[in-house]
PDB file of N, CA, C and O in Angstrom, chain B, residues numbered from 101:
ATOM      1  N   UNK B 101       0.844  -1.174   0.000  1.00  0.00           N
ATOM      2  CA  UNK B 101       0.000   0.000   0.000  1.00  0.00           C
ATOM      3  C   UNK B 101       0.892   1.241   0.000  1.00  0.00           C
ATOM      4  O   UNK B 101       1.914   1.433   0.659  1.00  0.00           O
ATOM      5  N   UNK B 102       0.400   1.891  -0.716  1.00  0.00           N
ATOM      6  CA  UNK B 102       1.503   3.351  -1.110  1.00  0.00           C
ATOM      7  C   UNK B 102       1.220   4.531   0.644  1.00  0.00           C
ATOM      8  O   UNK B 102       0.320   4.779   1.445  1.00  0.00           O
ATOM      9  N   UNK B 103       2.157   4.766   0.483  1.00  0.00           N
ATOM     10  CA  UNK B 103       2.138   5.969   1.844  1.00  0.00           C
ATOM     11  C   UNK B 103       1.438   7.327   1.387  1.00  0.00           C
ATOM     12  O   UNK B 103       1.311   7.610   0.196  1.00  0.00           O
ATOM     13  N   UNK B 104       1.140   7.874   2.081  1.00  0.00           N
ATOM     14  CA  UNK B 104       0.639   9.584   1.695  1.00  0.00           C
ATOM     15  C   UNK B 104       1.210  10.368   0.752  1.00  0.00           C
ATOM     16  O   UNK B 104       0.709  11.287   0.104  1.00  0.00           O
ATOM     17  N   UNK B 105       2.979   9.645   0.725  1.00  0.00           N
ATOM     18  CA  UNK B 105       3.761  10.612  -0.127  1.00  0.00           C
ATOM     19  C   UNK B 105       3.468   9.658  -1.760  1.00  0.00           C
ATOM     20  O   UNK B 105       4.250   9.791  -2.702  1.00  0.00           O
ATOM     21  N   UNK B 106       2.534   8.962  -1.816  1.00  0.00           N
ATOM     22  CA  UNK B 106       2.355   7.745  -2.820  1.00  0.00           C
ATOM     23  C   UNK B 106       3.816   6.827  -3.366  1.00  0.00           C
ATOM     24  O   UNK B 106       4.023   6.356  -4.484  1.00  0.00           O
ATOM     25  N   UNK B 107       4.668   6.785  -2.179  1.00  0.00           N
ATOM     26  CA  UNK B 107       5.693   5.998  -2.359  1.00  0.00           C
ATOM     27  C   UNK B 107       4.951   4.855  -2.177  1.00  0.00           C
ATOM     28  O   UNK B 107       3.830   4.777  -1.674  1.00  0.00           O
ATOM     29  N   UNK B 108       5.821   3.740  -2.731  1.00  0.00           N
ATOM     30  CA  UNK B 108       5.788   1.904  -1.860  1.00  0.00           C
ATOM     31  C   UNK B 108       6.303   1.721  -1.100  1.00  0.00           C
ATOM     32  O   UNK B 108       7.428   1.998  -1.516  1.00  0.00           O
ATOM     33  N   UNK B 109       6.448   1.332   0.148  1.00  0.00           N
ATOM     34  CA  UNK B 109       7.201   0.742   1.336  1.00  0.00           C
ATOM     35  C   UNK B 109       8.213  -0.182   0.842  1.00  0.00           C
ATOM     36  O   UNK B 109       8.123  -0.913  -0.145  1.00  0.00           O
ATOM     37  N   UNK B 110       9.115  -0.067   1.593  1.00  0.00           N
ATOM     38  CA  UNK B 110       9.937  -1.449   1.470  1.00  0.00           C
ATOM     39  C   UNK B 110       9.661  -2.325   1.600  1.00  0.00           C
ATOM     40  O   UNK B 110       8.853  -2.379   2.526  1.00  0.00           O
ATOM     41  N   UNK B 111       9.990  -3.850   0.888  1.00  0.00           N
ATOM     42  CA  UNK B 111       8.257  -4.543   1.671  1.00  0.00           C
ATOM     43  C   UNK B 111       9.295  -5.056   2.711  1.00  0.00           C
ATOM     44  O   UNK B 111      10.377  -4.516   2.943  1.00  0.00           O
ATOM     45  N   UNK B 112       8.738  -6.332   3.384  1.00  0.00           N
ATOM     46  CA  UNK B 112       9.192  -7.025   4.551  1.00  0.00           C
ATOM     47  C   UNK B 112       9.894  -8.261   3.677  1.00  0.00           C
ATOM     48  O   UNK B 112       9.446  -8.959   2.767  1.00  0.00           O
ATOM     49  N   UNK B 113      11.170  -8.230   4.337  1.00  0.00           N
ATOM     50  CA  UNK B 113      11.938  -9.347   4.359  1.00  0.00           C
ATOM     51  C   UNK B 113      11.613 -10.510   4.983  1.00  0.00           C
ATOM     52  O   UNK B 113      12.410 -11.394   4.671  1.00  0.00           O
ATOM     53  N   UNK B 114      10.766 -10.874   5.740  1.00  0.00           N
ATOM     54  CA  UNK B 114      10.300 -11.821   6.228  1.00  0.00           C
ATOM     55  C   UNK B 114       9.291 -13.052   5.233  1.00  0.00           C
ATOM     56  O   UNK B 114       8.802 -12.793   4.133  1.00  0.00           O
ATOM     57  N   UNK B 115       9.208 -13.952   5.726  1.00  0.00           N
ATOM     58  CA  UNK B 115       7.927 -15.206   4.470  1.00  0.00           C
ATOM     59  C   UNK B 115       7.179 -14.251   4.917  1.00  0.00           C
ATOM     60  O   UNK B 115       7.570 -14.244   6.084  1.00  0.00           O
ATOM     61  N   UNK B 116       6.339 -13.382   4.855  1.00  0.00           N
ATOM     62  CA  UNK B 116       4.919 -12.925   4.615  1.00  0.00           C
ATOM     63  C   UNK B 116       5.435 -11.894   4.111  1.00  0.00           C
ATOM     64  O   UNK B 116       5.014 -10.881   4.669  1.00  0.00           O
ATOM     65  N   UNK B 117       6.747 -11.537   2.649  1.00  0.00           N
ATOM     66  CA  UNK B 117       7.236 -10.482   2.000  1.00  0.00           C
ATOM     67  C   UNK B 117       7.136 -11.826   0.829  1.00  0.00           C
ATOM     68  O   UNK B 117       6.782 -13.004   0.872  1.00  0.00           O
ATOM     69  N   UNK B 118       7.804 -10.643  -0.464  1.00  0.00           N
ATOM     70  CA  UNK B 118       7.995 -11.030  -1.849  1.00  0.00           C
ATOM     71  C   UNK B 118       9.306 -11.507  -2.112  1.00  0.00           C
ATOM     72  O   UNK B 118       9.618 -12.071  -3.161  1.00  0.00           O
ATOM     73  N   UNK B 119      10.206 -11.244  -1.004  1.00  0.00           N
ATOM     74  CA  UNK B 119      11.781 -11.461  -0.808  1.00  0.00           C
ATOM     75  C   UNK B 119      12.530 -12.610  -1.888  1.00  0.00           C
ATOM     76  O   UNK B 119      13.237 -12.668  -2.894  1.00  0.00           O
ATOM     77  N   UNK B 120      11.687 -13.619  -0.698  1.00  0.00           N
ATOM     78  CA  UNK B 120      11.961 -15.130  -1.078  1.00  0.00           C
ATOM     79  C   UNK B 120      11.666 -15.403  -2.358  1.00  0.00           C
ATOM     80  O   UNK B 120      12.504 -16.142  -2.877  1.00  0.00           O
ATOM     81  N   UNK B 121      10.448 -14.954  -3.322  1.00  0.00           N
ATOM     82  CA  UNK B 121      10.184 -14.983  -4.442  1.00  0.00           C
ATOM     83  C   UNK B 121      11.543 -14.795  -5.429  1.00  0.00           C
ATOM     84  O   UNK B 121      11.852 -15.384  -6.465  1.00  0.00           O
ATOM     85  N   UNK B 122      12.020 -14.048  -4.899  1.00  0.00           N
ATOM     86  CA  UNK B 122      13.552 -13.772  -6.054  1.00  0.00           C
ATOM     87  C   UNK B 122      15.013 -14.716  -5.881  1.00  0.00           C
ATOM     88  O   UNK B 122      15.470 -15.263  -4.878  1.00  0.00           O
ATOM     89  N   UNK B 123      15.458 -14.666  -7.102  1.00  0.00           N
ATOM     90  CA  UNK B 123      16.496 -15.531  -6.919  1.00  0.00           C
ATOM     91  C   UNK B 123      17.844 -14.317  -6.140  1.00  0.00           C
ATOM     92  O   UNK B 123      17.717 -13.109  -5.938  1.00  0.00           O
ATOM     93  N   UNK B 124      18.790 -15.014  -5.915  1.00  0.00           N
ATOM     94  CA  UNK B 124      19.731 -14.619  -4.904  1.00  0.00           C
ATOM     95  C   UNK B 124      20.597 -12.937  -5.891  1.00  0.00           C
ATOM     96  O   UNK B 124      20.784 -11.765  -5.565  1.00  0.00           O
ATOM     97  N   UNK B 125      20.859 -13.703  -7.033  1.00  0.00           N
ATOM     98  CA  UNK B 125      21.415 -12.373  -7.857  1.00  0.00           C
ATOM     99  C   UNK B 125      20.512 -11.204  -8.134  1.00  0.00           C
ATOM    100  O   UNK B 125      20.993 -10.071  -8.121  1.00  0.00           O
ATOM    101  N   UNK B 126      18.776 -11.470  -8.474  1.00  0.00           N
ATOM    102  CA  UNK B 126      18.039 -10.450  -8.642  1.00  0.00           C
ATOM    103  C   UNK B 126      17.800  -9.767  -7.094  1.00  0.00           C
ATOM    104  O   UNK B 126      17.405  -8.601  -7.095  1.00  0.00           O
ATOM    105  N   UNK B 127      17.947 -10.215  -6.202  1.00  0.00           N
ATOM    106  CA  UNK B 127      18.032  -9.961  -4.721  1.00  0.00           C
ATOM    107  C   UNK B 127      19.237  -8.458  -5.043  1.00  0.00           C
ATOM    108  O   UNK B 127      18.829  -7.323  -5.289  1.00  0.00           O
ATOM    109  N   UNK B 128      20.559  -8.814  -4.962  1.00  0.00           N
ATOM    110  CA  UNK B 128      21.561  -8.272  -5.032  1.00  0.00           C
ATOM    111  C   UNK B 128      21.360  -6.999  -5.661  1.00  0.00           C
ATOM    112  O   UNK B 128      21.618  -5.918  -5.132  1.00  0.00           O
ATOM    113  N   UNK B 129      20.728  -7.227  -7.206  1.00  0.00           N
ATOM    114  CA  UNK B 129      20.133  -6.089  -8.273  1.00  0.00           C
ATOM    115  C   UNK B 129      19.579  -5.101  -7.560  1.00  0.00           C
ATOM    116  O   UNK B 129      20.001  -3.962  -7.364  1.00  0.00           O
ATOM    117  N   UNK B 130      18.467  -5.696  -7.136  1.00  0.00           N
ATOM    118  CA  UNK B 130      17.720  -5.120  -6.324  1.00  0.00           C
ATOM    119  C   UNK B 130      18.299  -3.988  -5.065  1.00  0.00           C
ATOM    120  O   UNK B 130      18.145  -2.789  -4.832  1.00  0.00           O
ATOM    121  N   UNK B 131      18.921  -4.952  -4.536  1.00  0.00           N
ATOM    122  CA  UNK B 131      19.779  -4.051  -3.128  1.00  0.00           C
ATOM    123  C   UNK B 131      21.038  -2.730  -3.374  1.00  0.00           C
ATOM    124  O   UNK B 131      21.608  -1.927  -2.635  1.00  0.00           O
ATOM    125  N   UNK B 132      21.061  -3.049  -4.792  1.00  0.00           N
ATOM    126  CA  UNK B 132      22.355  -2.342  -5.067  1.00  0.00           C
ATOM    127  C   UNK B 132      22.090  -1.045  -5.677  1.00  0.00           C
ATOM    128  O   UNK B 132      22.505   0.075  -5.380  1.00  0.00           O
ATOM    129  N   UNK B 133      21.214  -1.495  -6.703  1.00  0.00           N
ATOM    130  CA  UNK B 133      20.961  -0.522  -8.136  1.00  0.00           C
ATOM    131  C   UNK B 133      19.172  -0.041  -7.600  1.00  0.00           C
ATOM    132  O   UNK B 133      18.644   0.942  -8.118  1.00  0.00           O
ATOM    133  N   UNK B 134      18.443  -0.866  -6.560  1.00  0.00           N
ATOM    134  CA  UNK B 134      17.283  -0.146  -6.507  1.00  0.00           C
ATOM    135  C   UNK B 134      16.092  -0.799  -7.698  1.00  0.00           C
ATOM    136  O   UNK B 134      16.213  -1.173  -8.865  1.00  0.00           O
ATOM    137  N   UNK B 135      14.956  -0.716  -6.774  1.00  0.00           N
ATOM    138  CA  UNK B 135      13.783  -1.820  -7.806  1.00  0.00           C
ATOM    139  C   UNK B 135      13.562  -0.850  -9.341  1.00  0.00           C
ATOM    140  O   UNK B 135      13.226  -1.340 -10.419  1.00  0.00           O
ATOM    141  N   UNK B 136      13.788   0.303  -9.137  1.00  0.00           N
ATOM    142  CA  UNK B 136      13.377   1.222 -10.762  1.00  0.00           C
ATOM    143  C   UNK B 136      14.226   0.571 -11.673  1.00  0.00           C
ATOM    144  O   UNK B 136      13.659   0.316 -12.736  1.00  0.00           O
ATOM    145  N   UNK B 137      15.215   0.275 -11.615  1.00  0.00           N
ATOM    146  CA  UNK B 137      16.352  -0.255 -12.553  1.00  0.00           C
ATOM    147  C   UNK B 137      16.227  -1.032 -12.590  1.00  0.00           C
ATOM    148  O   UNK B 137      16.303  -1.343 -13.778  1.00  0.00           O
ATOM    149  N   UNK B 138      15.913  -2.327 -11.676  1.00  0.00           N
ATOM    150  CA  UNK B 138      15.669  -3.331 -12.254  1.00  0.00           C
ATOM    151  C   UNK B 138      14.424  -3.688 -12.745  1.00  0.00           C
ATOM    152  O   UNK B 138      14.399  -4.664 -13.495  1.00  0.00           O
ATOM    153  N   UNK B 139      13.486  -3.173 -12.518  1.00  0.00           N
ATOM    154  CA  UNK B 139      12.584  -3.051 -13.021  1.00  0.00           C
ATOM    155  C   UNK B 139      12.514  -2.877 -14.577  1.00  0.00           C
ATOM    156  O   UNK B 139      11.915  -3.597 -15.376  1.00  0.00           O
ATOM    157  N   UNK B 140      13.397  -1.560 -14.869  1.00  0.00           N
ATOM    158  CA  UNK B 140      13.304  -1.140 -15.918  1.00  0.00           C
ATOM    159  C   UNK B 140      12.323  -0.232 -16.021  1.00  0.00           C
ATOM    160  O   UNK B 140      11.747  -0.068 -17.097  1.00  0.00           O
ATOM    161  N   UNK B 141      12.061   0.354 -15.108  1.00  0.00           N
ATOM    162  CA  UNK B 141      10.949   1.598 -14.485  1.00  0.00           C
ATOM    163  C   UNK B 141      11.494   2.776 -14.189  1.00  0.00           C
ATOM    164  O   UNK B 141      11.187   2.655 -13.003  1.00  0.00           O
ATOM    165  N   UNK B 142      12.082   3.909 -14.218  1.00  0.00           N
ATOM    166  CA  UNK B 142      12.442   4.953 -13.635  1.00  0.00           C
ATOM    167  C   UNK B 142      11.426   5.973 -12.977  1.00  0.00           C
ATOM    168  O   UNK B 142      11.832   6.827 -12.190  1.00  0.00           O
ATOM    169  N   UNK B 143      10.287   5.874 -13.273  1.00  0.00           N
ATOM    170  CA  UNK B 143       9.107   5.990 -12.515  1.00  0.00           C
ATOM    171  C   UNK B 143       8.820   4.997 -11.324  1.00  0.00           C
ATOM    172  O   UNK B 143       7.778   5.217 -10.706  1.00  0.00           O
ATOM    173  N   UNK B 144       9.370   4.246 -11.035  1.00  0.00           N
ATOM    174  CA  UNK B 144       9.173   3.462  -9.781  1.00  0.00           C
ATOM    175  C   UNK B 144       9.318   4.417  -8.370  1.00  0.00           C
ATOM    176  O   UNK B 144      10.278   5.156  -8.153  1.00  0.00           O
ATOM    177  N   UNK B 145       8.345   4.265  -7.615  1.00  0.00           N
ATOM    178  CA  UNK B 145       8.440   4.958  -6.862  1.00  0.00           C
ATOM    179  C   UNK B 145       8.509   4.199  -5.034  1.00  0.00           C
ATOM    180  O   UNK B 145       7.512   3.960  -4.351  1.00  0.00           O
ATOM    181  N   UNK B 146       9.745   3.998  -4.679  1.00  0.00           N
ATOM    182  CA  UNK B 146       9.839   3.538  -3.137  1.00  0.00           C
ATOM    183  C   UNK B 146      10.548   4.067  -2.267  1.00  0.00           C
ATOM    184  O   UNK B 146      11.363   4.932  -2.585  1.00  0.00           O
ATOM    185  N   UNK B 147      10.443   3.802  -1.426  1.00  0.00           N
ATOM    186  CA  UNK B 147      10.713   4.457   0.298  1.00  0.00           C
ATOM    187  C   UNK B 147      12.176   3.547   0.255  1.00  0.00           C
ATOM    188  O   UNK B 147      13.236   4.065   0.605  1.00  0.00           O
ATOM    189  N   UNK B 148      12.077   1.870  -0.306  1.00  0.00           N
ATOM    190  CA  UNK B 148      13.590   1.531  -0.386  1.00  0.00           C
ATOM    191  C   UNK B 148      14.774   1.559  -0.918  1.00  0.00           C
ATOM    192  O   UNK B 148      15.196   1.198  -2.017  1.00  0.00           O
ATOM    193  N   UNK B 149      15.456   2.226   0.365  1.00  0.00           N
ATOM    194  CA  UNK B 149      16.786   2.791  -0.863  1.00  0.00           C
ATOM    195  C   UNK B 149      17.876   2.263  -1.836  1.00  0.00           C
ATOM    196  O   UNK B 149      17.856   1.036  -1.737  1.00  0.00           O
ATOM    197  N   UNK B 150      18.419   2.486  -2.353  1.00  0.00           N
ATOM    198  CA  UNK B 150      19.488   2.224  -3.427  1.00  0.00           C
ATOM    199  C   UNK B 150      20.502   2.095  -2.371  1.00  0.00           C
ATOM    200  O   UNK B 150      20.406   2.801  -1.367  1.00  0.00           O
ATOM    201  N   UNK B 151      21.822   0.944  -2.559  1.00  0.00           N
ATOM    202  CA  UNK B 151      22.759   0.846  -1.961  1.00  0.00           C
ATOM    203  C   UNK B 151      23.832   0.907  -2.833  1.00  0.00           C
ATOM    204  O   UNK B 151      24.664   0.026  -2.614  1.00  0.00           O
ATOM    205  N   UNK B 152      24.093   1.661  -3.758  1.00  0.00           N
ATOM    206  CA  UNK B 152      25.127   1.099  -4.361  1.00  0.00           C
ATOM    207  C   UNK B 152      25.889   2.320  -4.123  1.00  0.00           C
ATOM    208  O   UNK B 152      25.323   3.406  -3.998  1.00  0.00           O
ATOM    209  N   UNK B 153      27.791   2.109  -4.021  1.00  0.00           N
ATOM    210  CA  UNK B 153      28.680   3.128  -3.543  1.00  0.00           C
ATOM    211  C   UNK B 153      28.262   3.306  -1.574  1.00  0.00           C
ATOM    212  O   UNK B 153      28.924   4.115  -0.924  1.00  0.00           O
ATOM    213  N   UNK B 154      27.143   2.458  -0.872  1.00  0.00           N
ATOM    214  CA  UNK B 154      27.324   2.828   0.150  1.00  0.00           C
ATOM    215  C   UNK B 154      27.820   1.510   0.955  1.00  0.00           C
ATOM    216  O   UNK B 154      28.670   1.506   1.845  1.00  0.00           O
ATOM    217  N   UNK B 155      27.059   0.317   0.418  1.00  0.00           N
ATOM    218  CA  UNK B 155      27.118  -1.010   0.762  1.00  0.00           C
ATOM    219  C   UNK B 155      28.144  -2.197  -0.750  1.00  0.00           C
ATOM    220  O   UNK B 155      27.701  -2.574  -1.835  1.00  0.00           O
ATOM    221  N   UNK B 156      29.261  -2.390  -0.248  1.00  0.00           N
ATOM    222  CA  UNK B 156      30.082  -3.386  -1.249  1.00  0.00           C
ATOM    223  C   UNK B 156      28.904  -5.022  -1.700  1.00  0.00           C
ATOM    224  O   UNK B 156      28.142  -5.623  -0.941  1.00  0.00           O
ATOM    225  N   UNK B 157      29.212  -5.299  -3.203  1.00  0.00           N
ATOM    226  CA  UNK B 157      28.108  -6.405  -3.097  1.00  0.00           C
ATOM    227  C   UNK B 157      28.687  -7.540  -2.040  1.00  0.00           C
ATOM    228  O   UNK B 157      28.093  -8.558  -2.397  1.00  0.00           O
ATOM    229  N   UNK B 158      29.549  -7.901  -0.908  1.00  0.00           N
ATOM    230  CA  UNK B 158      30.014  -8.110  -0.494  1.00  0.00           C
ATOM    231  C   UNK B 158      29.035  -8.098   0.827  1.00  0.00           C
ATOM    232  O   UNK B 158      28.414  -9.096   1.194  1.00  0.00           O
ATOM    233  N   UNK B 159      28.996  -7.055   1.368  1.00  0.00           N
ATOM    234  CA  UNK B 159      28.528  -6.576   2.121  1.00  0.00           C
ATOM    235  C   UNK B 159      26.930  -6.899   1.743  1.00  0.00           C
ATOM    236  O   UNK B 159      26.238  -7.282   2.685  1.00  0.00           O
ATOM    237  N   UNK B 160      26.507  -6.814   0.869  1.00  0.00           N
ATOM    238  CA  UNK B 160      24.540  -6.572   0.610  1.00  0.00           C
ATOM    239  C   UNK B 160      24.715  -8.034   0.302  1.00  0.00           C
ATOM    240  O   UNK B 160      23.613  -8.580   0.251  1.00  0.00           O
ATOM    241  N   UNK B 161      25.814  -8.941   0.057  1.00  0.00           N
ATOM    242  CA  UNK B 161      25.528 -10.565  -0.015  1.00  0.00           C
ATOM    243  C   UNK B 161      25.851 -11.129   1.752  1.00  0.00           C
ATOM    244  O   UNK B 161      25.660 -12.320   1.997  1.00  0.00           O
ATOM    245  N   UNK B 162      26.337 -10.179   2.895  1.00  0.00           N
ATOM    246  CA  UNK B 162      26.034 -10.916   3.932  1.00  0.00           C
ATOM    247  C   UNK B 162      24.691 -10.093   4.481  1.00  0.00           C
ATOM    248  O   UNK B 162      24.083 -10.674   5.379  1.00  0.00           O
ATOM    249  N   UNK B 163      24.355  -9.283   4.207  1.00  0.00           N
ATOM    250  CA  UNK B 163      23.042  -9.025   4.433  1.00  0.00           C
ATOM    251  C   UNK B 163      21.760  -9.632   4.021  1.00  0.00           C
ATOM    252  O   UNK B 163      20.711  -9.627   4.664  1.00  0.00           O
ATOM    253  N   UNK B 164      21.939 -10.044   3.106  1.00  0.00           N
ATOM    254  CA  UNK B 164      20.583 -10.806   2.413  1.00  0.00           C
ATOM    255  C   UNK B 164      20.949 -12.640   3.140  1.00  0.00           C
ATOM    256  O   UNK B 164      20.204 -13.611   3.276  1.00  0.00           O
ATOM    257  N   UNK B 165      21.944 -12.497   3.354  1.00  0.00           N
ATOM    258  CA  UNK B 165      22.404 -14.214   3.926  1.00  0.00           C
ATOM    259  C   UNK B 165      21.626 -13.724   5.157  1.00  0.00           C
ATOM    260  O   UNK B 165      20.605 -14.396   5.300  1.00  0.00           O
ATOM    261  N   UNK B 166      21.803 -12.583   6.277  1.00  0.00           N
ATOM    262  CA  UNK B 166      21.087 -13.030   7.250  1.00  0.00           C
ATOM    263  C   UNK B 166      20.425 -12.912   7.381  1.00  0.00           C
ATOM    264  O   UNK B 166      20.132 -13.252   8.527  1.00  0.00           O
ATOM    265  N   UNK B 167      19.026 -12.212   6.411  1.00  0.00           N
ATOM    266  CA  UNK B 167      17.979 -12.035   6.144  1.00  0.00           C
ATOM    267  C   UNK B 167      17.064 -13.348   6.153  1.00  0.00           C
ATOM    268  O   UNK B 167      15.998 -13.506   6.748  1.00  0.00           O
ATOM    269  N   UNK B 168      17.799 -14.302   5.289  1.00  0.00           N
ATOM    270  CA  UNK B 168      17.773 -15.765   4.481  1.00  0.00           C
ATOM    271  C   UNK B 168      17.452 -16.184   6.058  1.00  0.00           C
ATOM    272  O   UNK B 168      16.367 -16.215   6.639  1.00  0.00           O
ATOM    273  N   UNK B 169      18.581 -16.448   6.468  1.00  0.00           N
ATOM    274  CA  UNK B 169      18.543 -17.348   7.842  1.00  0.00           C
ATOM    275  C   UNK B 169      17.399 -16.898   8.719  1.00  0.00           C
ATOM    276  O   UNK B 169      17.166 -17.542   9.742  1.00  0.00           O
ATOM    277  N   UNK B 170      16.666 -15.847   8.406  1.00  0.00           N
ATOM    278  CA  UNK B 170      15.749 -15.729   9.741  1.00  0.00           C
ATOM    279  C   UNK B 170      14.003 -16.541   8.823  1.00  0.00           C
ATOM    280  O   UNK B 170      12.870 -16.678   9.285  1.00  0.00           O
ATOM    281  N   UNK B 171      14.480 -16.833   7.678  1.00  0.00           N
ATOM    282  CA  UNK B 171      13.248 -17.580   6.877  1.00  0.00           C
ATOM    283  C   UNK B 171      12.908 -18.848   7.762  1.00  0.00           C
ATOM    284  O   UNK B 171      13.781 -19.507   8.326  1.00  0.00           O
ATOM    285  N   UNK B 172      11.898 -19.055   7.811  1.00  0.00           N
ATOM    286  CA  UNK B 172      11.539 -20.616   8.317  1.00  0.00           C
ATOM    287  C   UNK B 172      11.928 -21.450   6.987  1.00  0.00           C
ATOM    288  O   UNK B 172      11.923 -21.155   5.792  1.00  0.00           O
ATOM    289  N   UNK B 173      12.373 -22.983   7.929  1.00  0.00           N
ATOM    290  CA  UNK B 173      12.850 -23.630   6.711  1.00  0.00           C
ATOM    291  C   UNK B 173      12.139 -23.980   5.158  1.00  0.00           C
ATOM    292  O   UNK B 173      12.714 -24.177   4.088  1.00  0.00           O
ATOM    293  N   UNK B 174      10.590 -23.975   5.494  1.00  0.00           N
ATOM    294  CA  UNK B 174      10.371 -24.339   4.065  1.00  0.00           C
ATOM    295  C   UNK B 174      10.562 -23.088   3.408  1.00  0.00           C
ATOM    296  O   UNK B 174      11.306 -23.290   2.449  1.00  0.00           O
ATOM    297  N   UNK B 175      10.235 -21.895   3.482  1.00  0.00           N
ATOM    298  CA  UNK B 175      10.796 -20.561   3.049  1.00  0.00           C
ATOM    299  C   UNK B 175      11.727 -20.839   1.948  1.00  0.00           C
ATOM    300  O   UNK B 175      11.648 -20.795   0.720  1.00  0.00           O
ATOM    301  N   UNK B 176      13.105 -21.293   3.242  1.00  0.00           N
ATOM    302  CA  UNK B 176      14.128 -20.925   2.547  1.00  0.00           C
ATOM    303  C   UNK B 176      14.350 -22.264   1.676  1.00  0.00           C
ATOM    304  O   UNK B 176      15.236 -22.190   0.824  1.00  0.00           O
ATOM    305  N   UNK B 177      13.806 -23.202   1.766  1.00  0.00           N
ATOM    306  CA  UNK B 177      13.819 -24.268   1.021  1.00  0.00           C
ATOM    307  C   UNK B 177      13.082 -24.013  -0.926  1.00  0.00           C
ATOM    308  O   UNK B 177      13.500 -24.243  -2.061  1.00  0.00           O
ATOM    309  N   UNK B 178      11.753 -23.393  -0.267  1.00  0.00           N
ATOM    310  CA  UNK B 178      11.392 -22.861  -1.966  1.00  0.00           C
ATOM    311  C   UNK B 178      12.279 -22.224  -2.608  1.00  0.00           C
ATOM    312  O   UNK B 178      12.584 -22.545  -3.757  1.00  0.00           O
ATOM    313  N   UNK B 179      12.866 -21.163  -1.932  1.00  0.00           N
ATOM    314  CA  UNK B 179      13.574 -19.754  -2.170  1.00  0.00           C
ATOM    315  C   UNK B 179      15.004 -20.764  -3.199  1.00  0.00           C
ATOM    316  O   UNK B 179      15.108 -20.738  -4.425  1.00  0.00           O
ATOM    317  N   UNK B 180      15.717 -21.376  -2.445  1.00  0.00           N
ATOM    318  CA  UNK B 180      16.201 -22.242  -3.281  1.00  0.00           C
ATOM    319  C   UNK B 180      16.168 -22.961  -4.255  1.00  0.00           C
ATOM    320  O   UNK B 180      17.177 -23.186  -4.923  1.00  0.00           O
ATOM    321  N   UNK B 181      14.978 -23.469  -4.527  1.00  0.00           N
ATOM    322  CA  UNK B 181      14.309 -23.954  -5.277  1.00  0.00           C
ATOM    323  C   UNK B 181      14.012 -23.213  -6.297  1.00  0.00           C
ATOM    324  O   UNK B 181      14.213 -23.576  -7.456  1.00  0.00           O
ATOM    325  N   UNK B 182      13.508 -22.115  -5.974  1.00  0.00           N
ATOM    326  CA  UNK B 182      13.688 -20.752  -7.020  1.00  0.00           C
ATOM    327  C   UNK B 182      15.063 -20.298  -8.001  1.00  0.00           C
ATOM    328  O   UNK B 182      14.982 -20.013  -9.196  1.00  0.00           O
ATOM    329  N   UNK B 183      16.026 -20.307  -7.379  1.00  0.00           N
ATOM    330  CA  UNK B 183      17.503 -19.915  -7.340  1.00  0.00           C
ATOM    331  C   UNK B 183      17.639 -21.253  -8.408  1.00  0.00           C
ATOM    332  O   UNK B 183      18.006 -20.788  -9.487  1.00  0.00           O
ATOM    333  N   UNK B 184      17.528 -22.302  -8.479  1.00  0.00           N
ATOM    334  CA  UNK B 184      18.097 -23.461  -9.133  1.00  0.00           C
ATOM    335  C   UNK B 184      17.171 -23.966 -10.327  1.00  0.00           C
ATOM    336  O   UNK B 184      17.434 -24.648 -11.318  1.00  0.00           O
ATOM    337  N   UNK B 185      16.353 -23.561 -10.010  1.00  0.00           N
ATOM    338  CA  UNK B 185      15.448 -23.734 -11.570  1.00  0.00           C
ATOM    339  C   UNK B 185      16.047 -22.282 -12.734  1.00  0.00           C
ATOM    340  O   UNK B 185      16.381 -22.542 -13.890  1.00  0.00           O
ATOM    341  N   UNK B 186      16.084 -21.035 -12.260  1.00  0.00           N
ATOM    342  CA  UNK B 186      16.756 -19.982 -12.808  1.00  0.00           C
ATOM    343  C   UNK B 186      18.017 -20.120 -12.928  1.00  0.00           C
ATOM    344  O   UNK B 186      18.528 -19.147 -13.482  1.00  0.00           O
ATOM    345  N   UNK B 187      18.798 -21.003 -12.611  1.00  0.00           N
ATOM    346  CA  UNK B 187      20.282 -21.201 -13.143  1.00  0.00           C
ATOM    347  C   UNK B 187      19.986 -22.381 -14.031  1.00  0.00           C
ATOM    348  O   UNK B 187      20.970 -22.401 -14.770  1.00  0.00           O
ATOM    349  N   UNK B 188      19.435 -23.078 -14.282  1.00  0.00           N
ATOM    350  CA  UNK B 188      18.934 -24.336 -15.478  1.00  0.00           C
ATOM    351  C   UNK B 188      18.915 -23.676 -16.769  1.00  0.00           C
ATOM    352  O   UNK B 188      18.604 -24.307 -17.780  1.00  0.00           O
TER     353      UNK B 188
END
């Protein structure tokens, strides 16, 4: 649901988010470059920020690892499952 300023929220990293839906590299995309770009939207409009030049992909790959780990296991079991059909 958009805020007053008609941004999108960041959603939640948690299984009741879209997180897990993505594979591990579009994750990264995402965290680095920001959903407009990957999107392919520059009209995208969110509250979540762009990390790139502040966070190394280094850094936004142990962040999304401990993100991962707080998934309940089947979570992170699809989420994988996701990740390995997209490398096929």
């Amino acid at each position: 649901m958009r805020g007053p300023d008609g941004m999108l929220p960041a959603p939640p990293h948690d299984a009741s988010g879209h997180t897990w839906h993505h594979t591990d590299e579009v994750l990264i995309r995402i965290t680095r470059d920001g959903v407009a770009a990957v999107a392919g939207d520059p009209g995208y409009r969110t509250t979540m920020p762009v990390y790139r030049g502040v966070l190394t992909d280094q850094e936004i790959v142990a962040a999304l690892s401990w993100i991962k780990s707080q998934w309940p296991p089947q979570v992170r079991a699809r989420h994988d499952q996701i990740g390995a059909s997209a490398r096929r």
